[in-house]
C-alpha positions in Angstrom: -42.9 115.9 -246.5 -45.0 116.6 -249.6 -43.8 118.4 -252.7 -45.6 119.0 -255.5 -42.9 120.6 -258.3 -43.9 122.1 -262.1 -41.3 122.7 -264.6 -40.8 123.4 -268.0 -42.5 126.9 -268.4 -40.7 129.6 -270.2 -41.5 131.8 -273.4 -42.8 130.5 -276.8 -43.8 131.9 -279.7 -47.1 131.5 -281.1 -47.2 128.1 -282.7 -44.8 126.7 -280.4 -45.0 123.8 -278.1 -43.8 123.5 -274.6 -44.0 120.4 -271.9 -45.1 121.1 -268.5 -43.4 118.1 -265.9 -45.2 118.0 -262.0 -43.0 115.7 -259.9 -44.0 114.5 -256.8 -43.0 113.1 -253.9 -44.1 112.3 -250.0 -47.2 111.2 -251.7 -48.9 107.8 -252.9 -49.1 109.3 -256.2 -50.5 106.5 -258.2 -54.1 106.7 -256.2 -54.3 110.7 -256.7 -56.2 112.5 -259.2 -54.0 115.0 -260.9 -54.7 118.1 -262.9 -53.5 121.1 -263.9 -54.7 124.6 -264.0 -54.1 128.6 -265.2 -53.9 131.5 -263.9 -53.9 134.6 -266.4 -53.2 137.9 -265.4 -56.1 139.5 -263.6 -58.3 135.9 -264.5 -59.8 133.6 -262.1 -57.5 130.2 -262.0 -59.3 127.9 -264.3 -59.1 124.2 -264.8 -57.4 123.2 -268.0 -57.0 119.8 -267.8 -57.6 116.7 -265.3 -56.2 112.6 -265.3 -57.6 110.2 -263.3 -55.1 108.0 -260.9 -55.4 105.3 -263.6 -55.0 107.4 -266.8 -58.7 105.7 -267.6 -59.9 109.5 -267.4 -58.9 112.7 -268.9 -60.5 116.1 -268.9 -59.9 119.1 -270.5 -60.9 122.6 -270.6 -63.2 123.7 -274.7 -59.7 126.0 -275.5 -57.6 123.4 -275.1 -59.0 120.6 -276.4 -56.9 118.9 -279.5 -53.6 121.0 -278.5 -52.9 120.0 -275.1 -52.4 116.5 -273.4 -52.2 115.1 -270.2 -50.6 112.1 -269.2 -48.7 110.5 -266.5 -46.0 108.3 -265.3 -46.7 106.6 -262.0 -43.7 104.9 -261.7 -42.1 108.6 -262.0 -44.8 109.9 -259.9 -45.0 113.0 -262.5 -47.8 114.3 -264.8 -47.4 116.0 -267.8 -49.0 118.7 -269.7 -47.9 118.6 -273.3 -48.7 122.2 -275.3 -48.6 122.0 -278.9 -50.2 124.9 -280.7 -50.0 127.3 -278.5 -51.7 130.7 -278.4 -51.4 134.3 -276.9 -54.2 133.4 -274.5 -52.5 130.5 -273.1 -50.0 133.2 -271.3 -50.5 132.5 -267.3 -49.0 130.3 -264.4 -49.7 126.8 -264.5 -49.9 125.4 -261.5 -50.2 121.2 -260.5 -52.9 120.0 -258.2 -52.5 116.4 -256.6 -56.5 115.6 -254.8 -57.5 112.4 -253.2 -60.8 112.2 -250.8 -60.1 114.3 -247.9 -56.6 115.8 -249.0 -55.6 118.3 -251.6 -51.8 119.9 -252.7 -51.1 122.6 -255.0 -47.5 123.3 -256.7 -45.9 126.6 -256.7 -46.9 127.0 -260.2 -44.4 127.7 -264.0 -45.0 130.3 -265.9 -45.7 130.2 -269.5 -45.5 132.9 -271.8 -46.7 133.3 -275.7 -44.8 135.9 -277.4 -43.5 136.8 -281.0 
């Protein structure tokens, strides 16, 4: 059985930092591209950063780029999403995606919300 599990949303205030954690299991993590996207309030879900299986690779999204990193643990089979700096727009549900050729899993998604 796979499960694909975020944690670590909550509210922040502006400025603020928070850690997303995905854990996985059921899954040969270590060979899956991981990512992470966003899902704002009445906004398309958008890709905010990516990792490749051997951390060789990372991606992320022009409003992110230089406060968030991505990084993961494959002997904890878990990826990260560290949120320094964060902003008002970065309010929405972050949600885990594990992808290898042919197969694709989603988590349930964290919220995160920026707020004085």
């Amino acid at each position: 059985q796979v499960q694909v599990v975020e944690s670590g949303g909550g509210l922040v205030q502006p400025g603020g930092s928070l850690r997303l954690s995905c854990a996985t299991s059921g899954i040969s993590f270590s060979i899956y591209f991981m990512a992470w996207y966003r899902q704002a309030p009445g906004k398309q879900r958008e890709l905010v950063a990516s990792i490749s299986s051997s951390s060789a690779t990372t991606t992320y999204t022009d409003s992110v780029k230089g406060r968030f990193v991505i990084f993961r643990d494959n002997g904890k089979n878990t990826v990260y999403l560290q949120m320094n700096s964060l902003k008002y727009e970065d309010t929405a549900v972050y949600y885990c995606y594990a992808r290898r050729p042919g197969v694709d899993f989603w988590g349930q998604g964290t919220a995160v919300t920026v707020s004085s």
